[in-house]
C-alpha positions as a Markdown table, in Angstrom:
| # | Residue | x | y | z |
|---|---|---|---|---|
| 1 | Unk | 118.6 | 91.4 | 110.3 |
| 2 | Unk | 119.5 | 94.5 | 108.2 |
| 3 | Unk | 117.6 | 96.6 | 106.0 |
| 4 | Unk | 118.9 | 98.3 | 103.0 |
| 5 | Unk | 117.0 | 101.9 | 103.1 |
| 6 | Unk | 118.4 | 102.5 | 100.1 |
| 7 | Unk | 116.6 | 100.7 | 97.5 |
| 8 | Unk | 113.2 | 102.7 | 98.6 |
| 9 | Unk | 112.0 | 106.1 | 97.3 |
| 10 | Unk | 108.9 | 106.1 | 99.1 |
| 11 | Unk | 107.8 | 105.1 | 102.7 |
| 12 | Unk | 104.5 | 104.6 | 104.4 |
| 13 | Unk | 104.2 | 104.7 | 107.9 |
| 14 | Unk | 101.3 | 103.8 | 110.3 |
| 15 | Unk | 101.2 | 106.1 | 112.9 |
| 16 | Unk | 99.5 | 104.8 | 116.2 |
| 17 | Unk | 102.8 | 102.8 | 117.4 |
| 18 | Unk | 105.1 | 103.4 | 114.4 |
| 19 | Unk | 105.0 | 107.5 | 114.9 |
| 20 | Unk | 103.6 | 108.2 | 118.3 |
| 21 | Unk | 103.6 | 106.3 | 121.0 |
| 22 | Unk | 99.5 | 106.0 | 121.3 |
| 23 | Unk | 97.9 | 102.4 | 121.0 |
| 24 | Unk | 97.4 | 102.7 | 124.6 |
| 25 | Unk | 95.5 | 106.3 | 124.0 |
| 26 | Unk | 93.5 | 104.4 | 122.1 |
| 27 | Unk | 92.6 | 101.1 | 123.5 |
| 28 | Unk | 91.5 | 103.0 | 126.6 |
| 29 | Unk | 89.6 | 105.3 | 124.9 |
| 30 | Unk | 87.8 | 102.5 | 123.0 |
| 31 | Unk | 87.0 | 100.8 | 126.9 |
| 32 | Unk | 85.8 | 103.6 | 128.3 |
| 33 | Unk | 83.4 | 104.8 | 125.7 |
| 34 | Unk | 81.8 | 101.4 | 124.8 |
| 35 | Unk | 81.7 | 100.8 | 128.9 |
| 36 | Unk | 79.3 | 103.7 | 128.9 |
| 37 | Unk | 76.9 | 100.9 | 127.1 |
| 38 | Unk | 77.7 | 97.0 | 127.8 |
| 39 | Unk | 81.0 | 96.7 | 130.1 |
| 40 | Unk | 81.5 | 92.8 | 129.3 |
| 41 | Unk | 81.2 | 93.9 | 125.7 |
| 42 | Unk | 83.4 | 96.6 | 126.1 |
| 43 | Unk | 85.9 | 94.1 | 126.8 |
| 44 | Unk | 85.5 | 92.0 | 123.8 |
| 45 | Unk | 85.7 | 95.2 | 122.0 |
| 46 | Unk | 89.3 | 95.9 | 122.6 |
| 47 | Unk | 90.2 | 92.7 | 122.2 |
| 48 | Unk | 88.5 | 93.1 | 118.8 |
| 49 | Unk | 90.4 | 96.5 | 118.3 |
| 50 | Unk | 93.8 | 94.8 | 119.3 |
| 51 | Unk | 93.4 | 91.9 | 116.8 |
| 52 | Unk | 92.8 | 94.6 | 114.0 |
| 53 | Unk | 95.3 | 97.0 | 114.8 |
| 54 | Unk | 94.5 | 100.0 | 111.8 |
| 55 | Unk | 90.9 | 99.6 | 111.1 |
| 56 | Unk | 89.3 | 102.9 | 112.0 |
| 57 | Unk | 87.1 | 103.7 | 114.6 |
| 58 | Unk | 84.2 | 103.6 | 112.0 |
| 59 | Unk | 84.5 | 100.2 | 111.9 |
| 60 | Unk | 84.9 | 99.0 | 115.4 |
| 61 | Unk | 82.6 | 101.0 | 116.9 |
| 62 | Unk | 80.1 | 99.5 | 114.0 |
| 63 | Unk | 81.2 | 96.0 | 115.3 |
| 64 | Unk | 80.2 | 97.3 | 118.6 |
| 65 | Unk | 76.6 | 97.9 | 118.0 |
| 66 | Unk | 75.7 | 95.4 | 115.2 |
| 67 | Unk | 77.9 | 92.2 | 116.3 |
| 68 | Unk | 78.4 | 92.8 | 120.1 |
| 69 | Unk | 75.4 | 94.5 | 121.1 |
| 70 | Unk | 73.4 | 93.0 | 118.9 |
| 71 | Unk | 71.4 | 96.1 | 117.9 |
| 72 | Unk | 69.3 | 97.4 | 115.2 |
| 73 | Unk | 68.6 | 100.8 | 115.4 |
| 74 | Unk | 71.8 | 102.9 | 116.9 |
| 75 | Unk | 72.9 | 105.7 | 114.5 |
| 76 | Unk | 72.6 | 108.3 | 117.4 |
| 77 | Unk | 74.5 | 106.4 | 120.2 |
| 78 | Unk | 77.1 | 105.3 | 117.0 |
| 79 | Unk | 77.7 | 109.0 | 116.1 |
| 80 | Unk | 78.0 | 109.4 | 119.8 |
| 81 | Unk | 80.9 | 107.2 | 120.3 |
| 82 | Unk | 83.0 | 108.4 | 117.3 |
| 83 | Unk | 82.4 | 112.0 | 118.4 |
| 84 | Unk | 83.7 | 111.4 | 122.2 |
| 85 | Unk | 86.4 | 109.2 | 120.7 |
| 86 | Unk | 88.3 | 112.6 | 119.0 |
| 87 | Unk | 87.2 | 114.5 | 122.5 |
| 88 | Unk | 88.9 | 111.8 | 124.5 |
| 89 | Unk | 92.0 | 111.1 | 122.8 |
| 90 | Unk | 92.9 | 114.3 | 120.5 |
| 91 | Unk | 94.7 | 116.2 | 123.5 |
| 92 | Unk | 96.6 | 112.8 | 124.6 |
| 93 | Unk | 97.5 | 112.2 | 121.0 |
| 94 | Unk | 99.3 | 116.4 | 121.3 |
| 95 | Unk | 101.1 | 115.5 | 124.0 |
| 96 | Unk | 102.1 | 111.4 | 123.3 |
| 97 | Unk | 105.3 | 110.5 | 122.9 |
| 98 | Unk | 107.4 | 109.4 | 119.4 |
| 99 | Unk | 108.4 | 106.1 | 119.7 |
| 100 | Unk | 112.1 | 105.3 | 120.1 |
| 101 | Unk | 114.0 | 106.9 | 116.9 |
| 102 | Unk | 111.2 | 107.7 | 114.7 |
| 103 | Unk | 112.4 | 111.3 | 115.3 |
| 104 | Unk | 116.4 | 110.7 | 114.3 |
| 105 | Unk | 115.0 | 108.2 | 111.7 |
| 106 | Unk | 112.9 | 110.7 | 109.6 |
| 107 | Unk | 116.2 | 112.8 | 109.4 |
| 108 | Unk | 117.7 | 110.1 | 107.7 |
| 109 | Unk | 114.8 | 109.3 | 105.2 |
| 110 | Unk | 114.2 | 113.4 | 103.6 |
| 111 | Unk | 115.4 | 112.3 | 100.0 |
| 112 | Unk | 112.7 | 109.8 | 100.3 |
| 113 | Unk | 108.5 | 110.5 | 99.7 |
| 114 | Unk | 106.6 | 110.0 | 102.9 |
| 115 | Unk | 103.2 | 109.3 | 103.4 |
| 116 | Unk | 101.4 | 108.3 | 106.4 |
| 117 | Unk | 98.6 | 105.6 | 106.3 |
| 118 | Unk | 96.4 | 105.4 | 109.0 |
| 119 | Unk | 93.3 | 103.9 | 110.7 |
| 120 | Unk | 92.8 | 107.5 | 112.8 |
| 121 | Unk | 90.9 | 110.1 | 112.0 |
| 122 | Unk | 92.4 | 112.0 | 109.4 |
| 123 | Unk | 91.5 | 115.3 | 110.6 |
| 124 | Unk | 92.3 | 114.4 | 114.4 |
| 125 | Unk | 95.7 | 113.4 | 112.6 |
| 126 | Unk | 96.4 | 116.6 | 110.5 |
| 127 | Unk | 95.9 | 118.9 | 113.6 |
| 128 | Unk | 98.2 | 116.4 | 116.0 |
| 129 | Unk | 101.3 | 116.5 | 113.4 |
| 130 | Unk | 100.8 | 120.5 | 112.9 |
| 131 | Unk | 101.0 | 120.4 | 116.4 |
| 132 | Unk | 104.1 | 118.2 | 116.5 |
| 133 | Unk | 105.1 | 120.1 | 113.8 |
| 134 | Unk | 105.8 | 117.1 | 111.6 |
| 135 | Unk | 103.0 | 117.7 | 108.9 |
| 136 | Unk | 105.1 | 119.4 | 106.5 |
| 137 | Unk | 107.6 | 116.6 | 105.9 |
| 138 | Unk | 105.0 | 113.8 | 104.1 |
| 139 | Unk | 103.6 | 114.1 | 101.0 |
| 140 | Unk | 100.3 | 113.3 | 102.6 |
| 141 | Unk | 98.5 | 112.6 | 106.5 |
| 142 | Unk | 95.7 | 110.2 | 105.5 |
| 143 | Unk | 93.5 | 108.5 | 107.9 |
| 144 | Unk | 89.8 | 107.2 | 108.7 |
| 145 | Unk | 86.7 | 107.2 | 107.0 |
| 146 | Unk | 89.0 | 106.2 | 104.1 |
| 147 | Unk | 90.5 | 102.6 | 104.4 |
| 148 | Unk | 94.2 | 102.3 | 104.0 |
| 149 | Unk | 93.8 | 100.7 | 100.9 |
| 150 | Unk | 92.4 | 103.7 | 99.6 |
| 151 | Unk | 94.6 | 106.1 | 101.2 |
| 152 | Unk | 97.9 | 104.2 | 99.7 |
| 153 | Unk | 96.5 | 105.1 | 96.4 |
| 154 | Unk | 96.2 | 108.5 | 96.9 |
| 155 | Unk | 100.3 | 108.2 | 96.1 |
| 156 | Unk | 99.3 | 107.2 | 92.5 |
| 157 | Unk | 102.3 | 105.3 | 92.2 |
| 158 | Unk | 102.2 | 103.3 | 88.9 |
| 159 | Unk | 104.0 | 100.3 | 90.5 |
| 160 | Unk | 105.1 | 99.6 | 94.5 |
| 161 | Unk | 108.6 | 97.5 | 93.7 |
| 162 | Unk | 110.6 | 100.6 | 95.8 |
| 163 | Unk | 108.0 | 101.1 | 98.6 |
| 164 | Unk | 108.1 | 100.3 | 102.0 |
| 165 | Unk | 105.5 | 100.2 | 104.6 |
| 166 | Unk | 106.0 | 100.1 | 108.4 |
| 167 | Unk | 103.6 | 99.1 | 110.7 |
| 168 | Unk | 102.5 | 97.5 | 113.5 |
| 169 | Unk | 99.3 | 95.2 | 113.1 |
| 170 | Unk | 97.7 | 93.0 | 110.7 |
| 171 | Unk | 96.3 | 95.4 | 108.5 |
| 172 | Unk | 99.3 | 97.4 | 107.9 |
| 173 | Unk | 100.6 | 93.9 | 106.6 |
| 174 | Unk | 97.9 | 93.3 | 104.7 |
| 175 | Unk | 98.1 | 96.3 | 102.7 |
| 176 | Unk | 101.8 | 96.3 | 102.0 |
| 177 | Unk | 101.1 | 92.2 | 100.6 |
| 178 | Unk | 98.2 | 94.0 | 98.6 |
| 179 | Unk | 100.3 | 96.3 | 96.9 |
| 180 | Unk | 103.4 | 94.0 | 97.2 |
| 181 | Unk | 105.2 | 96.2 | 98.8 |
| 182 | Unk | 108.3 | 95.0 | 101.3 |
| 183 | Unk | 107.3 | 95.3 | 104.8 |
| 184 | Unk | 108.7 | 96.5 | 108.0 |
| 185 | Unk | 106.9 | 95.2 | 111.3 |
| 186 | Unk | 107.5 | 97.6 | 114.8 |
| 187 | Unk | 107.6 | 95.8 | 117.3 |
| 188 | Unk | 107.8 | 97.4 | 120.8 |
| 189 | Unk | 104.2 | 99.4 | 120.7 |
| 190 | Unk | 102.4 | 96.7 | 118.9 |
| 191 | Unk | 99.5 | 95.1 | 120.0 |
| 192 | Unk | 100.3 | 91.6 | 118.1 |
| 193 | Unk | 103.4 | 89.8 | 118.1 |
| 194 | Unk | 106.1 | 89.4 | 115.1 |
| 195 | Unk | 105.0 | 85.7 | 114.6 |
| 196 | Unk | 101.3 | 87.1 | 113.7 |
| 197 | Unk | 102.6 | 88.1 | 110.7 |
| 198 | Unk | 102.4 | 85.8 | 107.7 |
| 199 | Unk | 106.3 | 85.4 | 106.3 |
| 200 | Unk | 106.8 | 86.6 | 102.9 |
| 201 | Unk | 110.4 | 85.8 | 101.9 |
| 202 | Unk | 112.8 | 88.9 | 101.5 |
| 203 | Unk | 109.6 | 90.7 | 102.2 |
| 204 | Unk | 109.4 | 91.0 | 105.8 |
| 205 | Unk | 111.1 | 92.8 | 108.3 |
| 206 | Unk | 111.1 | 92.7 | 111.8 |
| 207 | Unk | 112.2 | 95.4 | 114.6 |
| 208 | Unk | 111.9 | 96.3 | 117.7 |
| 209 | Unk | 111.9 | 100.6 | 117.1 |
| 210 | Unk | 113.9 | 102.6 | 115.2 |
| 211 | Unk | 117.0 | 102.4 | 117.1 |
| 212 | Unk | 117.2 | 98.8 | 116.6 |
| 213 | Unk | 116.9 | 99.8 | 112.6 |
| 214 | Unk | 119.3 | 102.3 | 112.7 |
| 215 | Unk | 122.2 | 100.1 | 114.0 |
């Protein structure tokens, strides 16, 4: 399967398994906070988290409390969890890995506008790529409490026909259908597999990193 690079003039990218090398950061960090509560239910919660790879912590940890747990009142222990979330993972997220290519591929791609679209925190995500020192080549870093849908606007692109997105989960692929935008499913990080993905003829892409895309 090939993939013409050239008829795009702007990328989005997901980060968490399209950039860095960090859905396991995550999912961990999602366990181990939500075992401090319910440990059966902190279960159910990643499972929850995997199936909706991109929605931010906001969210889950939302579902955590009013579906899982069942509770009314939890604002403090809520604010809790998304405050240890940045404590557990920012410092992992420094020091993660890129995924195979992504580094070689964004050489390739500088005539092109970037933007990143993500379900993290976007101020956990503005100090990790400073710190990678990859901030500087994307037009924006967006992330959590804004939905994707809302950060993809931010481009204030009149029409998508030359966009791409890249992802790795459900979400990602919903957004890029929203906007009808073509769409390019990673595959070795992700948490779903390919056949998830609803087909959309001469819309879809599927590899396995970067390297595989850059054959």
């Amino acid at each position: 399967m090939k993939i013409n690079l050239d008829k795009y003039n702007h990328i989005f990218f997901d980060c968490d398994g399209v950039i860095l090398d960090s859905n396991k950061i995550k999912t961990e960090a999602f366990y181990t906070i939500a075992s401090e509560f319910d440990k059966n239910m902190a279960i159910e919660l990643v499972k929850y988290h995997e199936s909706f790879g991109g929605i931010s912590r906001h969210v889950k940890f939302r579902y955590f409390f009013e579906e899982l747990l069942k509770r009314n009142n939890f604002e403090d222990d809520y604010q809790y969890c998304l405050d240890k979330f940045s404590c557990v993972t920012l410092e992992k997220l420094k020091e993660s890995n890129f995924t195979d290519g992504i580094e070689k591929f964004l050489t390739l791609v500088t005539d092109k506008k970037l933007y990143v679209v993500s379900g993290g925190l976007e101020s956990d995500l503005d100090e990790v790529f400073k710190y990678k020192k990859i901030f500087g080549l994307f037009e924006f870093v967006g992330g959590s409490p804004d939905s994707k849908y809302e950060i993809v606007l931010r481009s204030n692109l009149s029409k998508y026909d030359d966009c791409l997105f890249i992802g790795d989960a459900i979400t990602d692929f919903e957004v890029a259908k929203k906007f009808d935008m073509d769409f390019l499913f990673l595959g070795k990080y992700s948490d779903i597999n390919y056949k998830e993905i609803p087909p959309r003829k001469e819309k879809n892409y599927y590899f396995n990193t970067f390297l595989d895309l850059l054959k």
